[in-house]
C-alpha positions as YAML, in Angstrom:
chain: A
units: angstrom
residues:
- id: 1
  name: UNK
  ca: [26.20, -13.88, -4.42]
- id: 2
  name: UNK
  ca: [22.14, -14.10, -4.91]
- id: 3
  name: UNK
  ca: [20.43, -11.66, -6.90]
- id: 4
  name: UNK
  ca: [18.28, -9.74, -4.03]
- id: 5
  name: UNK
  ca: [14.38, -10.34, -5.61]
- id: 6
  name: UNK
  ca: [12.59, -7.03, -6.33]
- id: 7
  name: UNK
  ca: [8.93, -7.37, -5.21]
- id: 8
  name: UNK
  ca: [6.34, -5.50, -7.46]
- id: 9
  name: UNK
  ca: [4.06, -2.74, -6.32]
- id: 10
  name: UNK
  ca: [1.11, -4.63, -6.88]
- id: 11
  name: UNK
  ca: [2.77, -7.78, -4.97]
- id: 12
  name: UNK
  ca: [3.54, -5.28, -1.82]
- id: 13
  name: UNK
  ca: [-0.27, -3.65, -1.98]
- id: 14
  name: UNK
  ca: [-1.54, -7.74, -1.65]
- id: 15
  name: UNK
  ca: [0.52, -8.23, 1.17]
- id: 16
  name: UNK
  ca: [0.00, -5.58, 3.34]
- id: 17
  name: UNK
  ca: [-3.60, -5.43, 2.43]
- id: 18
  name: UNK
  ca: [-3.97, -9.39, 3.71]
- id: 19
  name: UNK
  ca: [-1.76, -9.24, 6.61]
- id: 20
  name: UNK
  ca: [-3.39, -11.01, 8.93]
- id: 21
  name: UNK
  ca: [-6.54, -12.52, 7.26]
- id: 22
  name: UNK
  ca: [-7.01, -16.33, 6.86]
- id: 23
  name: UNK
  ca: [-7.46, -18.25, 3.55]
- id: 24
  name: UNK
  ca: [-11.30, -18.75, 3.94]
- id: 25
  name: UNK
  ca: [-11.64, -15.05, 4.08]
- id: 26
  name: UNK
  ca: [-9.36, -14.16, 0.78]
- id: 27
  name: UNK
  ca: [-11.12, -17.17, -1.09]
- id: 28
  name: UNK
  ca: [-14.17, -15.94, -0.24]
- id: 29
  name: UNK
  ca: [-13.02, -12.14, -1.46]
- id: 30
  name: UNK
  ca: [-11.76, -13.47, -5.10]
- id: 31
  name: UNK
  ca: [-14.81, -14.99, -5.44]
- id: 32
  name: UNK
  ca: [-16.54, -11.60, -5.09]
- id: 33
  name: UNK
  ca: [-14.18, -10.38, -7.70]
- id: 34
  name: UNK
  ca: [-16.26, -10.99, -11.14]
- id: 35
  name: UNK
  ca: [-18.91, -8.85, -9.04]
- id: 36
  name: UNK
  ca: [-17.44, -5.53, -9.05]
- id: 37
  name: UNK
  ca: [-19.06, -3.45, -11.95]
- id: 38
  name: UNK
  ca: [-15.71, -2.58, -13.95]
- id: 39
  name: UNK
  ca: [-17.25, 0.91, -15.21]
- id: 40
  name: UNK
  ca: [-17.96, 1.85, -11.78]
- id: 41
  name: UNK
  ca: [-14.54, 1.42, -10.74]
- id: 42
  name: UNK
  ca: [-12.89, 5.31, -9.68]
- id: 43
  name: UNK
  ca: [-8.94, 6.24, -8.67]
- id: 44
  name: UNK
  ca: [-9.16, 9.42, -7.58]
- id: 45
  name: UNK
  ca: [-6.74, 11.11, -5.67]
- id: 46
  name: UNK
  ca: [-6.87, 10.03, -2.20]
- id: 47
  name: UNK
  ca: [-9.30, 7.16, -2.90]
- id: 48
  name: UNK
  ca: [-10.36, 4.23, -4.68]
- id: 49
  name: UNK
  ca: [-14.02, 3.56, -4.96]
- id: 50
  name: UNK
  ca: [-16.27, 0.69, -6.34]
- id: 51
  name: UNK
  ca: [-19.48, -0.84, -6.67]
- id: 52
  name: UNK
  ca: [-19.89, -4.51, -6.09]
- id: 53
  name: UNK
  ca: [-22.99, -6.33, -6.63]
- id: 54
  name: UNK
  ca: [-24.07, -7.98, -3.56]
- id: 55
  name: UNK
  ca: [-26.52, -11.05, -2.93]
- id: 56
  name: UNK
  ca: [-30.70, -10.51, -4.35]
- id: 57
  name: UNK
  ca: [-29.34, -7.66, -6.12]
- id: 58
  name: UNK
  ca: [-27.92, -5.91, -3.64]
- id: 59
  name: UNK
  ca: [-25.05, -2.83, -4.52]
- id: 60
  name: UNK
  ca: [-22.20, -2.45, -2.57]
- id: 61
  name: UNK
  ca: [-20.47, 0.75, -2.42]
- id: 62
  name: UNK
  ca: [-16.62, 0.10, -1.27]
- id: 63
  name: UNK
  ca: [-14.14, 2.48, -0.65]
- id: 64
  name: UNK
  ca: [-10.17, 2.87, 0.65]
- id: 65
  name: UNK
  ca: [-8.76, 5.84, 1.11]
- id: 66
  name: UNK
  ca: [-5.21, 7.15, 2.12]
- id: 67
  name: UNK
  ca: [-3.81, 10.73, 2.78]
- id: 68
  name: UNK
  ca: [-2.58, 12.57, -0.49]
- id: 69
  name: UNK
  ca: [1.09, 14.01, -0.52]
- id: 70
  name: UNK
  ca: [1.64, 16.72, 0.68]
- id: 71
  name: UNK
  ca: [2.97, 19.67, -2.38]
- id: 72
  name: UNK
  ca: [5.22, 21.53, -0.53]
- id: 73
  name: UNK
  ca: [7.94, 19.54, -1.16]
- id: 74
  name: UNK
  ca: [7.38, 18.26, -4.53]
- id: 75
  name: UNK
  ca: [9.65, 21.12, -6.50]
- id: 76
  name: UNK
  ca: [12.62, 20.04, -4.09]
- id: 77
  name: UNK
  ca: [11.31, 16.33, -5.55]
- id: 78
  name: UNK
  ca: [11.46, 17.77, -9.74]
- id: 79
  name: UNK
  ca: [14.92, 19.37, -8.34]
- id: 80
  name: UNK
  ca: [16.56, 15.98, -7.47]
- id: 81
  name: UNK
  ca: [14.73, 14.03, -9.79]
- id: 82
  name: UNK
  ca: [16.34, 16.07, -12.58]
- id: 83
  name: UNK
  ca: [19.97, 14.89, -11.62]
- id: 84
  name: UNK
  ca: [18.50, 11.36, -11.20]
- id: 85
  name: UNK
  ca: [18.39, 9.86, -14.66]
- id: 86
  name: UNK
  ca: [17.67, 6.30, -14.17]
- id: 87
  name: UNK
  ca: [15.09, 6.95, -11.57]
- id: 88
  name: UNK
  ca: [13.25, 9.42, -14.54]
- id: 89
  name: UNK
  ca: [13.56, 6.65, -17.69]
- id: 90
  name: UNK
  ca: [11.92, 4.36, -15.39]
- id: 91
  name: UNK
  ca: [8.97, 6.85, -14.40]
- id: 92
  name: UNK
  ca: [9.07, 7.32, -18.54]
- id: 93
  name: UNK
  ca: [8.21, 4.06, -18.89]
- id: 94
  name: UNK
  ca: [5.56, 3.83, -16.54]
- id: 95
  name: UNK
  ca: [7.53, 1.74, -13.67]
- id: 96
  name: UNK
  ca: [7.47, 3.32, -10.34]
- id: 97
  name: UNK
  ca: [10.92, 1.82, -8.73]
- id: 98
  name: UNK
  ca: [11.75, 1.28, -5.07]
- id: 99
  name: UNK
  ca: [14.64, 4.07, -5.67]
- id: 100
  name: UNK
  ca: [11.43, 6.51, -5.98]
- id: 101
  name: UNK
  ca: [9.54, 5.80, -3.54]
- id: 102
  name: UNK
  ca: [12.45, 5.88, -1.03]
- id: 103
  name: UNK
  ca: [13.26, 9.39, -2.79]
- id: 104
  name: UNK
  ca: [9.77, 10.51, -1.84]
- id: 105
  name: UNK
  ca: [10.07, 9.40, 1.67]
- id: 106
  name: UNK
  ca: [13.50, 11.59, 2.10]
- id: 107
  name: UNK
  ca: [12.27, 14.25, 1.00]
- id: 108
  name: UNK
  ca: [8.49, 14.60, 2.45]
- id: 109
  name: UNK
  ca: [8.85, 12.69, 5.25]
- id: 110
  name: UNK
  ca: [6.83, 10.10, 4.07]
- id: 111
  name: UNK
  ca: [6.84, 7.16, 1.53]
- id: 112
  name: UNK
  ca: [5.01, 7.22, -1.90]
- id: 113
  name: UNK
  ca: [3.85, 3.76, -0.97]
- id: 114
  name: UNK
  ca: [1.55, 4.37, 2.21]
- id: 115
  name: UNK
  ca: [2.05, 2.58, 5.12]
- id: 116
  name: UNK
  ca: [-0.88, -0.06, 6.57]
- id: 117
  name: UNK
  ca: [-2.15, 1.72, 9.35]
- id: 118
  name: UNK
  ca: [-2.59, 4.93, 6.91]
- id: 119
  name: UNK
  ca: [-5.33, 3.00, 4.85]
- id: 120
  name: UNK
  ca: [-8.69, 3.53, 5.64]
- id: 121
  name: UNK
  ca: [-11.51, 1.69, 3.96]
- id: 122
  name: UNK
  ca: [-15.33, 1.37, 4.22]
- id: 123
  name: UNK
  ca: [-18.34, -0.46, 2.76]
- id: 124
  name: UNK
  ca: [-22.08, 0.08, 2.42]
- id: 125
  name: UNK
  ca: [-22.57, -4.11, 3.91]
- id: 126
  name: UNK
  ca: [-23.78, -4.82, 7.33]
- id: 127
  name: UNK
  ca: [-20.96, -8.01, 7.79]
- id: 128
  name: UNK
  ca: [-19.36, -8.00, 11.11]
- id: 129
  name: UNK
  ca: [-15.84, -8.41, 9.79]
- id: 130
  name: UNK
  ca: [-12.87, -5.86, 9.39]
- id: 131
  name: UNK
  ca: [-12.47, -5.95, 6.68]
- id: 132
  name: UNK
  ca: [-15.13, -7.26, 4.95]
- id: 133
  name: UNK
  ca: [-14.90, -9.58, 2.07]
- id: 134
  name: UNK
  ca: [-15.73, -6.56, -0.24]
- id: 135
  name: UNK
  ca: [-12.55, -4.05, 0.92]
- id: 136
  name: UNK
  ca: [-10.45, -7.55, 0.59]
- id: 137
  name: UNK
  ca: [-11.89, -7.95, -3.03]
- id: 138
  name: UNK
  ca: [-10.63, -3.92, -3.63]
- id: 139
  name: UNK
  ca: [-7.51, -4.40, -2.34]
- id: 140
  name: UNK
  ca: [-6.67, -7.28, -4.40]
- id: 141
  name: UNK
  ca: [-8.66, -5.42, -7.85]
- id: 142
  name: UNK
  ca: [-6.21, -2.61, -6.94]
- id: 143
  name: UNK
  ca: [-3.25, -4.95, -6.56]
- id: 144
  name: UNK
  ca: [-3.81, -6.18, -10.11]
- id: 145
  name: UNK
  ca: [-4.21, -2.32, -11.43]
- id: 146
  name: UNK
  ca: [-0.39, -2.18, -9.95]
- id: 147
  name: UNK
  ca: [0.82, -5.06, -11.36]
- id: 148
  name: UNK
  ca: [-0.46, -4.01, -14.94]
- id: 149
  name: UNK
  ca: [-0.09, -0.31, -14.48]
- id: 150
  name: UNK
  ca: [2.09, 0.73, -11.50]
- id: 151
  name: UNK
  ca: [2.18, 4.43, -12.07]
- id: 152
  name: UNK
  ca: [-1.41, 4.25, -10.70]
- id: 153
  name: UNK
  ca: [0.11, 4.69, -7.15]
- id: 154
  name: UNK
  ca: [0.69, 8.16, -8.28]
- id: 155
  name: UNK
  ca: [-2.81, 9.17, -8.65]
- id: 156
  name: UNK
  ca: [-3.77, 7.73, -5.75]
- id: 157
  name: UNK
  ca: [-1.59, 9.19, -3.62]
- id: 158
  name: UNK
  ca: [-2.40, 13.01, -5.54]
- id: 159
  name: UNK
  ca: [0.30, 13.01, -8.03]
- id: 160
  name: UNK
  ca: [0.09, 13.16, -12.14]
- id: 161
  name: UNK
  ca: [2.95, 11.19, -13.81]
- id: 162
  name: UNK
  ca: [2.73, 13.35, -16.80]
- id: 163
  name: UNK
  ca: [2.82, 16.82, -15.58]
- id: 164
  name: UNK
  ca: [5.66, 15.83, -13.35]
- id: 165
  name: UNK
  ca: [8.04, 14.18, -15.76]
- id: 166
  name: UNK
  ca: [6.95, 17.82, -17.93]
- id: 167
  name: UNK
  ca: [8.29, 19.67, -15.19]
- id: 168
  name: UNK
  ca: [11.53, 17.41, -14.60]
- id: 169
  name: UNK
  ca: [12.06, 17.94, -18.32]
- id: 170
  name: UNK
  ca: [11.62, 21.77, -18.19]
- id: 171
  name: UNK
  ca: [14.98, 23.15, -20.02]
- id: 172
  name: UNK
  ca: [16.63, 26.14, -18.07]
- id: 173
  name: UNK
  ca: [14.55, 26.26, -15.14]
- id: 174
  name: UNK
  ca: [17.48, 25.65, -13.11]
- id: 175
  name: UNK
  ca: [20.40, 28.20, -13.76]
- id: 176
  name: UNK
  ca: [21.83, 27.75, -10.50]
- id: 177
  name: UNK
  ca: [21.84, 23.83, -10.29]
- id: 178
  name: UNK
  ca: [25.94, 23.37, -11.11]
- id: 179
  name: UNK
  ca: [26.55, 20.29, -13.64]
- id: 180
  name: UNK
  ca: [27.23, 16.81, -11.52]
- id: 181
  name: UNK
  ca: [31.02, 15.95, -10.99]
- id: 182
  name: UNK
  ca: [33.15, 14.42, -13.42]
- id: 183
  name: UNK
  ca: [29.99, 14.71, -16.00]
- id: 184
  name: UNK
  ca: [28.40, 11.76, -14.16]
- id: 185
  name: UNK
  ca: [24.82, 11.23, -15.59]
- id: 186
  name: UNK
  ca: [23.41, 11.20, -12.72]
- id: 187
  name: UNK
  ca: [23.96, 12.13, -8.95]
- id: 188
  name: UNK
  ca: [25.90, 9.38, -7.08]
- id: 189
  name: UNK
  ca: [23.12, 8.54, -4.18]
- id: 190
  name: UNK
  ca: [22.05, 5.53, -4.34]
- id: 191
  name: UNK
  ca: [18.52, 4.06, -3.26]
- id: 192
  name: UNK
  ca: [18.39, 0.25, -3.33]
- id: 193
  name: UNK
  ca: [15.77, -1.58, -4.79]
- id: 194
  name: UNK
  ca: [16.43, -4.84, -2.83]
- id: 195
  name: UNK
  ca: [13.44, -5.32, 0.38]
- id: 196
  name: UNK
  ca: [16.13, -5.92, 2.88]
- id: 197
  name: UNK
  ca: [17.77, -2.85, 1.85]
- id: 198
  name: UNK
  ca: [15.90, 0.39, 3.80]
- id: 199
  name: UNK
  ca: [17.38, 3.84, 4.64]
- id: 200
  name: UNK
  ca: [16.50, 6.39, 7.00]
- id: 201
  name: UNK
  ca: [13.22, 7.81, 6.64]
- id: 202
  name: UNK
  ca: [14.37, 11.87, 5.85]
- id: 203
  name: UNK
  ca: [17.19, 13.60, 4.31]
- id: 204
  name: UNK
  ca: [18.45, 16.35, 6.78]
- id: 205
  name: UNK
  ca: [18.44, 19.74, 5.53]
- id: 206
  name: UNK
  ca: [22.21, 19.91, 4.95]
- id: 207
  name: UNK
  ca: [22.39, 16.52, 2.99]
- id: 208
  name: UNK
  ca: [19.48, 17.51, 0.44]
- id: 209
  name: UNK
  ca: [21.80, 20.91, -0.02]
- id: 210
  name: UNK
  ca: [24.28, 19.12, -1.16]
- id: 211
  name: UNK
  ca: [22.24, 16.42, -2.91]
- id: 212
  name: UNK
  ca: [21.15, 19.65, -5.24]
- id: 213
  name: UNK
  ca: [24.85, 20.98, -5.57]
- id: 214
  name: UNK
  ca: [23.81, 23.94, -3.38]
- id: 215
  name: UNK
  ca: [27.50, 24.30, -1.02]
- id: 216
  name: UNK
  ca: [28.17, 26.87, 1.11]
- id: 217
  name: UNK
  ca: [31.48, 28.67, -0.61]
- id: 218
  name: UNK
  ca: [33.41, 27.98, 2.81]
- id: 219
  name: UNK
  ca: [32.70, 24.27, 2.58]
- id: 220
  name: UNK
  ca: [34.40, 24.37, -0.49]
- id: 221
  name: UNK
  ca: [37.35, 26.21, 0.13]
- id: 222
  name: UNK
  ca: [37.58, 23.95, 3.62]
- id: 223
  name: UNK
  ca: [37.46, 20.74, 1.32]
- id: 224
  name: UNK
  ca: [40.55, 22.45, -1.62]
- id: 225
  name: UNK
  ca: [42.29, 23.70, 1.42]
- id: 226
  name: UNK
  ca: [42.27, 20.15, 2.90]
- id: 227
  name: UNK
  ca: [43.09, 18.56, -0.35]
- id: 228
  name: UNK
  ca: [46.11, 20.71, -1.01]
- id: 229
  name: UNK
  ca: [47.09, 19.62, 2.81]
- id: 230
  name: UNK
  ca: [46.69, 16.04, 1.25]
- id: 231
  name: UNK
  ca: [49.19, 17.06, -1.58]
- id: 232
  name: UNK
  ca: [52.07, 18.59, 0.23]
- id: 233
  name: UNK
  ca: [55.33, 16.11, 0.57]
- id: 234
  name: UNK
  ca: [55.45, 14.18, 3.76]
- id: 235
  name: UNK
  ca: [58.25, 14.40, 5.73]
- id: 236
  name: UNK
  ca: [60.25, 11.79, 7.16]
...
């Protein structure tokens, strides 16, 4: 069996982000590259912003900018996230895995990883192309952020990587969160990594319940009940 290839974040970010355009148009973006006034540079939640210097002199202000998560949801996120171990010493080290952002999309309703059609971008240059040569230059600066620092998807999208790992590591927070069966380290769900490999978008209401340990007392006396049934002699 072949090992299913795990793309990068900054690898998915050039991809979506050149869907589409022709090979004069991205050569003619990297070229801009060296242009863009590093200092000038700005991730900010909801946007990423930069200056390019243009022909004669010229400065280019250039922009994308996507829809911040919403909060609500995000203690239900720390909640999970603290029976997800593997998913946490990953976010620890700074990786942002495909597990998480699938996580994120179960729970509020929408990827951490924004879809195409969510990214908006503009530019101070009068070219009659969409996009211009200068968002195509962002997109691919931003691309190389990802590769080199991946966790920068987080801001961008209105999240800090430190104060939520603080919260996920909270002690006592949760008395009522009962300890994972058969002292697994982690709850049993599993989120692939592989691209071929998506779920459905949301967890129902019911299934993050029981994702959290939170069961209804008849549910379990239903399940001994049906287990004892299991147990009892068969007869012949």
């Amino acid at each position: 069996m072949s090992d299913r290839k795990t793309v990068s974040l900054g690898e998915r970010w050039r991809r979506e982000a050149t869907r589409g355009i022709d090979d004069k148009r991205l050569a003619a973006a990297l070229e801009l590259l060296p242009s863009i006034r590093k200092s000038m540079v700005r991730i900010r939640p909801g946007s990423l912003r930069a200056e390019m210097e243009g022909a004669m002199g010229s400065i280019h202000e250039v922009s994308l900018q996507v829809r911040i998560l919403p909060q609500k949801d995000w203690p239900t996120v720390i909640r999970v996230l603290r029976r997800s171990k593997t998913i946490v010493e990953a976010l620890e080290q700074g990786r942002v895995p495909r597990a998480f952002d699938r996580l994120i999309a179960r729970i509020v309703g929408e990827p951490l990883f924004p879809e195409p059609r969510r990214v908006t971008f503009g530019c101070s240059c009068d070219l009659p192309e969409k996009p211009c040569r200068h968002v195509l230059a962002l997109n691919e600066l931003f691309a190389r952020r990802l590769d080199e620092k991946p966790w920068e998807i987080l801001v961008l999208r209105g999240t800090d990587l430190h104060a939520l790992l603080a919260k996920v590591r909270q002690v006592g927070v949760d008395p009522d969160l009962p300890p994972l069966a058969f002292a697994a380290p982690e709850e049993p769900v599993l989120y692939p990594e592989a691209e071929d490999a998506d779920l459905d978008t949301t967890l129902s209401r019911s299934q993050i319940r029981w994702l959290l340990g939170v069961v209804h007392e008849r549910a379990v006396e239903a399940t001994i009940k049906a287990i004892d049934k299991l147990m009892l002699p068969q007869s012949s």
